[in-house]
FIKE-647610 format. One line per 10 residues: number of its first residue (from 0); for each residue x, y, z of N, C-alpha, C. Coordinates in steps of 0.2 Angstrom, whole numbers. Atoms other than C-alpha are relative to their C-alpha. Last residue first. Example, Ala and Ser with C-alpha at 12.3 -4.5 7.8 and 13.67 -1.06 7.14 Angstrom:
1 = -4:-6:-1:68:-5:36:-4:5:3; 4:-6:0:62:-22:39:4:6:0 .
# end
This chain:
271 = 0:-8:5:114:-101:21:7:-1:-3; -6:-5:0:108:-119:27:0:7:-5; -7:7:3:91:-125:25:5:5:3; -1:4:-5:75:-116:33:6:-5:-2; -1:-4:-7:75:-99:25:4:-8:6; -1:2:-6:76:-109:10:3:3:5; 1:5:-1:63:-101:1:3:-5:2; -4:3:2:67:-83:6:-1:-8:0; 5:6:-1:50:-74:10:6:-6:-5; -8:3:2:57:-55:11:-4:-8:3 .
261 = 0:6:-6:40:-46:12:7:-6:-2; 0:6:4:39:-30:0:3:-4:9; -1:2:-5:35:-11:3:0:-9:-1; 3:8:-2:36:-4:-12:1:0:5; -5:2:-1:40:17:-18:-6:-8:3; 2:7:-5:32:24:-31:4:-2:4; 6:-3:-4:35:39:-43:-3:-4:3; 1:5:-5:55:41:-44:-7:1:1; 5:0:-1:58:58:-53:-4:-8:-1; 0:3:6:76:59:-50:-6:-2:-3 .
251 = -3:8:-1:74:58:-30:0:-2:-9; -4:0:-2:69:75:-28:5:-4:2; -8:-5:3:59:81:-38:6:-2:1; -1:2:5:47:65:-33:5:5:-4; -5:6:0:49:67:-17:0:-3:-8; -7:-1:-2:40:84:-19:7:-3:0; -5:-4:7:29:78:-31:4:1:2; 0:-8:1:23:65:-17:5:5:-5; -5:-3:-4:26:46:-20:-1:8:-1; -1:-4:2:12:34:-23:4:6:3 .
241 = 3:-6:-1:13:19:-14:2:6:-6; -4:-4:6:14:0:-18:-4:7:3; 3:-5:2:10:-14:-5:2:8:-4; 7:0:-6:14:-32:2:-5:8:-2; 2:-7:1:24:-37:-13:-5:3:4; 4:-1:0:33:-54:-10:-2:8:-1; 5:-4:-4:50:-56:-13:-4:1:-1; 2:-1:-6:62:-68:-14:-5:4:3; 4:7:0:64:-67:-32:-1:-2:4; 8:-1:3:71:-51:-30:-6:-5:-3 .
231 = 6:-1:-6:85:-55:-18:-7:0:-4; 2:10:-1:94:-63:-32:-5:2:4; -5:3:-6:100:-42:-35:-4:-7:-1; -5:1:4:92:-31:-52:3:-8:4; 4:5:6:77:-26:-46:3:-6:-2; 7:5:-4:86:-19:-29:-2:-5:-6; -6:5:-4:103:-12:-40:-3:-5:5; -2:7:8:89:-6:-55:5:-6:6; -6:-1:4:80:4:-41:4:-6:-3; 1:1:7:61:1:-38:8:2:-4 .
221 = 2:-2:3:57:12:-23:1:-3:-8; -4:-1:7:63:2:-11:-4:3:-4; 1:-3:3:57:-4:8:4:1:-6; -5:-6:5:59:-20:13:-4:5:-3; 1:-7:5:51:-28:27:3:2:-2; -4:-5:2:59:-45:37:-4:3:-6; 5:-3:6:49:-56:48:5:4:-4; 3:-7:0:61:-65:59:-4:1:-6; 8:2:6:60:-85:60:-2:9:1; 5:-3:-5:76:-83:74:-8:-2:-4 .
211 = -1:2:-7:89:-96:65:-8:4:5; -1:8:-2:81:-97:48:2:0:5; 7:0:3:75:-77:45:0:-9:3; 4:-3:-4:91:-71:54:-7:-4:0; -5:4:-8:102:-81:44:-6:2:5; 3:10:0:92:-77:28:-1:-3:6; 8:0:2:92:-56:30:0:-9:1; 1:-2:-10:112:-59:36:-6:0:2; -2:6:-4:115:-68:17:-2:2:8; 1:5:2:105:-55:8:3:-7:4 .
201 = 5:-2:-2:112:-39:18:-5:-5:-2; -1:3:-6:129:-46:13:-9:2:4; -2:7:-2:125:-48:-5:1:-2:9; 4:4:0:116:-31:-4:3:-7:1; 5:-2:-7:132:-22:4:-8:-7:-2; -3:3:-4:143:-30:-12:-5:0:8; 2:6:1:130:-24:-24:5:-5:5; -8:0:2:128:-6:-19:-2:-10:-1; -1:-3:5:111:0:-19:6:1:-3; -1:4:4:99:-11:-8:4:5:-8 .
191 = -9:1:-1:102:-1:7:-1:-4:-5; -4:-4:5:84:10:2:9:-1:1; 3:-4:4:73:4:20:6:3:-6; -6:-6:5:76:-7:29:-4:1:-5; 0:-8:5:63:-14:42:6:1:-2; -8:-4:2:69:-31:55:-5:4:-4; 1:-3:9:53:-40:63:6:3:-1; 6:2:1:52:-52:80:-2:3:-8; 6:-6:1:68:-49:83:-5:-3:-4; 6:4:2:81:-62:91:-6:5:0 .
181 = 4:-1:-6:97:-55:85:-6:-4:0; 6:-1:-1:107:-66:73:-5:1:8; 6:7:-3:124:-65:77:-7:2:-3; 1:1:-7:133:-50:65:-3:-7:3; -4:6:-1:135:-52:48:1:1:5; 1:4:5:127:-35:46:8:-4:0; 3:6:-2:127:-25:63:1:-6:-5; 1:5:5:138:-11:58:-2:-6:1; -8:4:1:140:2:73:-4:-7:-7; -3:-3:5:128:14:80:8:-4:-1 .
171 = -6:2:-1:114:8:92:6:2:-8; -1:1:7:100:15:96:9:-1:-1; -7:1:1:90:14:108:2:-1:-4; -4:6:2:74:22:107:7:-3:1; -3:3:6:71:41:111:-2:-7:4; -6:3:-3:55:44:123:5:-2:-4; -3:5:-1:45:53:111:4:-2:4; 2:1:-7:35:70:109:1:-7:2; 6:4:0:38:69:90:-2:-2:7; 4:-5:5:50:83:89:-6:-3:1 .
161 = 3:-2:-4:59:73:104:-5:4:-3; 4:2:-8:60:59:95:-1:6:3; 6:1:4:68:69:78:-6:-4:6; 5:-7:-1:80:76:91:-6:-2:-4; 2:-3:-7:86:58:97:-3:8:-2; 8:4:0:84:52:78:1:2:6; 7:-3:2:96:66:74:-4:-4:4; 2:-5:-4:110:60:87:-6:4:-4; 1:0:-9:111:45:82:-4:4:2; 7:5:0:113:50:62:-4:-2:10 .
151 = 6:-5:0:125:61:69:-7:-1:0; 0:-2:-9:136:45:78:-7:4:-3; -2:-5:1:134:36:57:-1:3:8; -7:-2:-1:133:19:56:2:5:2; -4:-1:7:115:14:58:7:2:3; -7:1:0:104:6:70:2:3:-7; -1:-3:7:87:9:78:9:-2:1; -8:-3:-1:82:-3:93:1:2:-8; -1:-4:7:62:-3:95:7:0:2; -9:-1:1:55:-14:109:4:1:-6 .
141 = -5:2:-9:37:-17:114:6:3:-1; -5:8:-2:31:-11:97:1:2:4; 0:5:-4:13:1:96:5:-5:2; 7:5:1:9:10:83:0:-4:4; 8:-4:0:18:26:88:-4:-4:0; 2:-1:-8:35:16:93:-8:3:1; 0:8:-4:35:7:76:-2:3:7; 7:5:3:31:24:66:-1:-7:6; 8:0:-1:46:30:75:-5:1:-1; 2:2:-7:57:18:71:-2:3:4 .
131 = 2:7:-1:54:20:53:-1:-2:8; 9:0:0:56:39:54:-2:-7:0; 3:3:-6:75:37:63:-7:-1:-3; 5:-6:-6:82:50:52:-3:-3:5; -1:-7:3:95:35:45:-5:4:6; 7:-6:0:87:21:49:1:5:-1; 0:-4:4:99:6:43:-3:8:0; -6:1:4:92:-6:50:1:5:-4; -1:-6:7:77:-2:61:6:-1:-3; -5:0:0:75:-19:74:0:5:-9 .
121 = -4:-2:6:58:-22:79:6:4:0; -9:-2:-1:53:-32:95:1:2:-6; -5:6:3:34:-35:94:5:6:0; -1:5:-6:16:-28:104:7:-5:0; 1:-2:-6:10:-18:89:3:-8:6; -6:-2:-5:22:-20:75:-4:0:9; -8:2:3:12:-27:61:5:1:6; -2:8:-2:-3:-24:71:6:-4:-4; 0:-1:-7:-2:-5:67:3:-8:4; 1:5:-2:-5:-5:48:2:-1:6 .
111 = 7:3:3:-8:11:41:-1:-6:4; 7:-5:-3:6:19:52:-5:-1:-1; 0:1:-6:17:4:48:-5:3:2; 2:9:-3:15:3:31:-2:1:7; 9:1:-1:18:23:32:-1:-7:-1; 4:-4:-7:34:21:40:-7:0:-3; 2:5:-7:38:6:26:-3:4:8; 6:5:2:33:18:12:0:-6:8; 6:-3:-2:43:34:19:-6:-5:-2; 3:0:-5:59:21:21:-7:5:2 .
101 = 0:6:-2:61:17:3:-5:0:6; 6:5:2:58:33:-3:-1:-6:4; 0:3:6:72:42:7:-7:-4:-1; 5:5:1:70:54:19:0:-3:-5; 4:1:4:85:63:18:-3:-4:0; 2:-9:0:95:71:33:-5:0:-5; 4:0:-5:102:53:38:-6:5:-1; 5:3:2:112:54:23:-5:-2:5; 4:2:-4:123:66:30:-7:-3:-6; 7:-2:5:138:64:23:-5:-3:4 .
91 = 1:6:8:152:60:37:-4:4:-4; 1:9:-1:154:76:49:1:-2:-6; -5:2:-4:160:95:47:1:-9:2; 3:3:-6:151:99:31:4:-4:6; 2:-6:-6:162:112:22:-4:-4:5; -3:2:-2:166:95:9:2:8:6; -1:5:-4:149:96:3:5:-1:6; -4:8:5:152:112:-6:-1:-4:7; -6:-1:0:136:124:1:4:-7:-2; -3:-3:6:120:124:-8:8:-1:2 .
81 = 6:3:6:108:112:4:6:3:-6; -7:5:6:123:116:15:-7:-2:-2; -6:0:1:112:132:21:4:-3:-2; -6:4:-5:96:124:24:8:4:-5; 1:-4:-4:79:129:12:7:1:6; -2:-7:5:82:119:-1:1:5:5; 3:-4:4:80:107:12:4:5:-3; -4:-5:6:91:95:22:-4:3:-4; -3:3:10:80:86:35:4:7:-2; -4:-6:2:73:87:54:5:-3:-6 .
71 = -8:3:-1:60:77:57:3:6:-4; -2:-6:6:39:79:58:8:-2:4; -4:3:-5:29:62:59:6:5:-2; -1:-2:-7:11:66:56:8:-1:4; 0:-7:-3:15:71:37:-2:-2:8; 3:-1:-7:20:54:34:-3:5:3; 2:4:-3:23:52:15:-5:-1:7; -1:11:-1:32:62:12:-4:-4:3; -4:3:6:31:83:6:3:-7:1; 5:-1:7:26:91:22:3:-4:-5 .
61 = 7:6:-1:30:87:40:-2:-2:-8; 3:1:5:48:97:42:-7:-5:2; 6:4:-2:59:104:53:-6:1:-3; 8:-2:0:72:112:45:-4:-6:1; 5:6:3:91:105:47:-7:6:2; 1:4:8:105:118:49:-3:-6:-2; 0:-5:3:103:127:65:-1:-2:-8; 10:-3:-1:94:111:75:1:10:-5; 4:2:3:112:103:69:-8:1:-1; -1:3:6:124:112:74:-5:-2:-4 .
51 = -1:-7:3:117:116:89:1:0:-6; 7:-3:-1:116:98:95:-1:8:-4; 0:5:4:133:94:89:-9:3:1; -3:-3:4:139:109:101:-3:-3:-6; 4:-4:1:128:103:115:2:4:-6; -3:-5:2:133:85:114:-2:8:-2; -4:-3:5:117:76:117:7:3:2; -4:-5:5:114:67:131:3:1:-2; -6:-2:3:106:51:133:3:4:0; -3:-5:-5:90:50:143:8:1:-2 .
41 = 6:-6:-3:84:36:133:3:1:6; 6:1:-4:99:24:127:-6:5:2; 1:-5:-5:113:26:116:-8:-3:2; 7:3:0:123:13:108:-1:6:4; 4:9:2:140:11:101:-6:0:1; 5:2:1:146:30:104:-5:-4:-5; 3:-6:-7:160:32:116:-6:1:-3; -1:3:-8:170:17:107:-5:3:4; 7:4:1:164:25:89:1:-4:8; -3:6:1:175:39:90:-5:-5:2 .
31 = 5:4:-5:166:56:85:4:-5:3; 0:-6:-8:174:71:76:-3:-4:6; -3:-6:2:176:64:58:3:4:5; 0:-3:2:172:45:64:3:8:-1; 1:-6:-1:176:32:69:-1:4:-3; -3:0:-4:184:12:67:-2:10:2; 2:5:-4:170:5:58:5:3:6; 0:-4:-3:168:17:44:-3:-3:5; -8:-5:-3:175:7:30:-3:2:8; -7:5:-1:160:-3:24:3:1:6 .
21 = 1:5:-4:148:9:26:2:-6:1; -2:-3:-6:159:22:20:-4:-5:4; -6:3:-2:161:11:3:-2:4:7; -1:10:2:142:10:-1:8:1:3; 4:4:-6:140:31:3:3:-9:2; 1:-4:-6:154:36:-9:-3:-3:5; -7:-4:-3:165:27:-23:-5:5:5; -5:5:-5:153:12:-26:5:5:3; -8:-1:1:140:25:-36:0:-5:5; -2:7:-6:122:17:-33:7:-2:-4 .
11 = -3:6:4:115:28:-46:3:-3:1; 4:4:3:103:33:-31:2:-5:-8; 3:7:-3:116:35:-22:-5:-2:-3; -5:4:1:126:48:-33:-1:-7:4; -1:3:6:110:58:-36:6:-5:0; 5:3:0:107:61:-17:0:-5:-6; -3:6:-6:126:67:-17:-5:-6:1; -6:3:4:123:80:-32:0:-8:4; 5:3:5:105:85:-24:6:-6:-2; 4:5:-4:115:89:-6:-4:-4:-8 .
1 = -4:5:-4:127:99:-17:-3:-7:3; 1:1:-7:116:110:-27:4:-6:3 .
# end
């Protein structure tokens, strides 16, 4: 299976795929150029052809994560490039297309836990299918900005909001990290601690932000050796442990938890 092969090459936090494109993939992409899509805003539209595209080849799903009230559009067995050679897919890889562990523990945090986010500015790092950012909007935050690299990624979490009878979010599409520190009341990632260059910078921009603005920052992770492994891990609290549906447990190398943990850098308040 194609999509499995490409899943398994992130989780053993190969350097020659995913980790180097979000380096790299600053100046555009396959079919997209990132000038024309740095941020999108509610009432955006789509592309009709990318739209098409994509509501043909993703299955809308609920079952088998974590969330089942939050239904999105994913890569399943079920999906034509689930089998086909990856390099038939017209875009980047779409890692937007899997729910990963990380992020089905922080969406449910948030869904269990509501005052976490109700009435605060959260900033989804990294969100891929968007599920973290909307958990945040269903519980209640004033102001949700999603971000990742990728335009399709974008444009899913615009079809995953409307599956959820949502106003999209803004979302902005370009590589934030070592950027100015936003002033966000909480930051969420979910499953980018899997290259060691990326975490180093995602550990120094986590600080920055935590010491200038005094953000909150949740981590999700399922417990991967590149997470346990990293400096960051001594920085962190453990706010709660979930058990991972068999489904995601087939399908993630049989992974059966994933953490939700509290980034609590102890000098937040000194130089970075």
């Amino acid at each position: 299976m194609a999509f499995r092969s490409w899943k398994q090459l992130l989780l053993l936090g190969r350097q020659d795929t995913f980790p180097k494109a979000w380096r790299s993939r600053r100046g555009g992409g396959p079919s997209l150029c990132w000038k024309h899509c740095s941020h999108w805003s509610a009432g955006k539209s789509l592309d009709p052809e990318v739209r098409a595209f994509l509501e043909e080849n993703t299955e809308v799903t609920s079952s088998g994560h974590l969330t089942p009230e939050i239904r999105l559009r994913l890569l399943t067995p079920r999906c034509r490039f689930w089998k086909e050679k990856p390099d038939l897919w017209p875009y980047g890889d779409p890692f937007w297309a899997i729910y990963w562990p990380g992020g089905q523990a922080l969406s449910r945090y948030i869904l269990d836990n509501p005052r976490v986010v109700k009435g605060r500015s959260v900033l989804d790092l990294g969100s891929g299918c968007g599920a973290t950012a909307i958990a945040a909007v269903m519980s209640g935050a004033s102001q949700v900005l999603a971000n990742d690299i990728d335009p399709i990624a974008g444009m899913a979490m615009i079809l995953n909001c409307e599956l959820n009878h949502l106003n999209p979010f803004p979302i902005a599409i370009k590589n934030i990290i070592n950027s100015e520190a936003g002033n966000w009341d909480l930051i969420v990632l979910g499953d980018m601690f899997y290259d060691e260059q990326l975490a180093d910078g995602l550990h120094h921009w986590l600080r920055k932000c935590i010491r200038i603005q005094r953000t909150e920052v949740l981590i999700g992770d399922p417990g991967r050796h590149q997470f346990l492994s990293h400096r960051i891990r001594s920085q962190l609290h453990k706010v709660i442990e979930y058990s991972l549906p068999e489904y995601t447990r087939q399908e993630n190398n049989g992974l059966t938890s994933s953490i939700v943990w509290s980034y609590q850098p102890s000098d937040s308040l000194e130089g970075c």
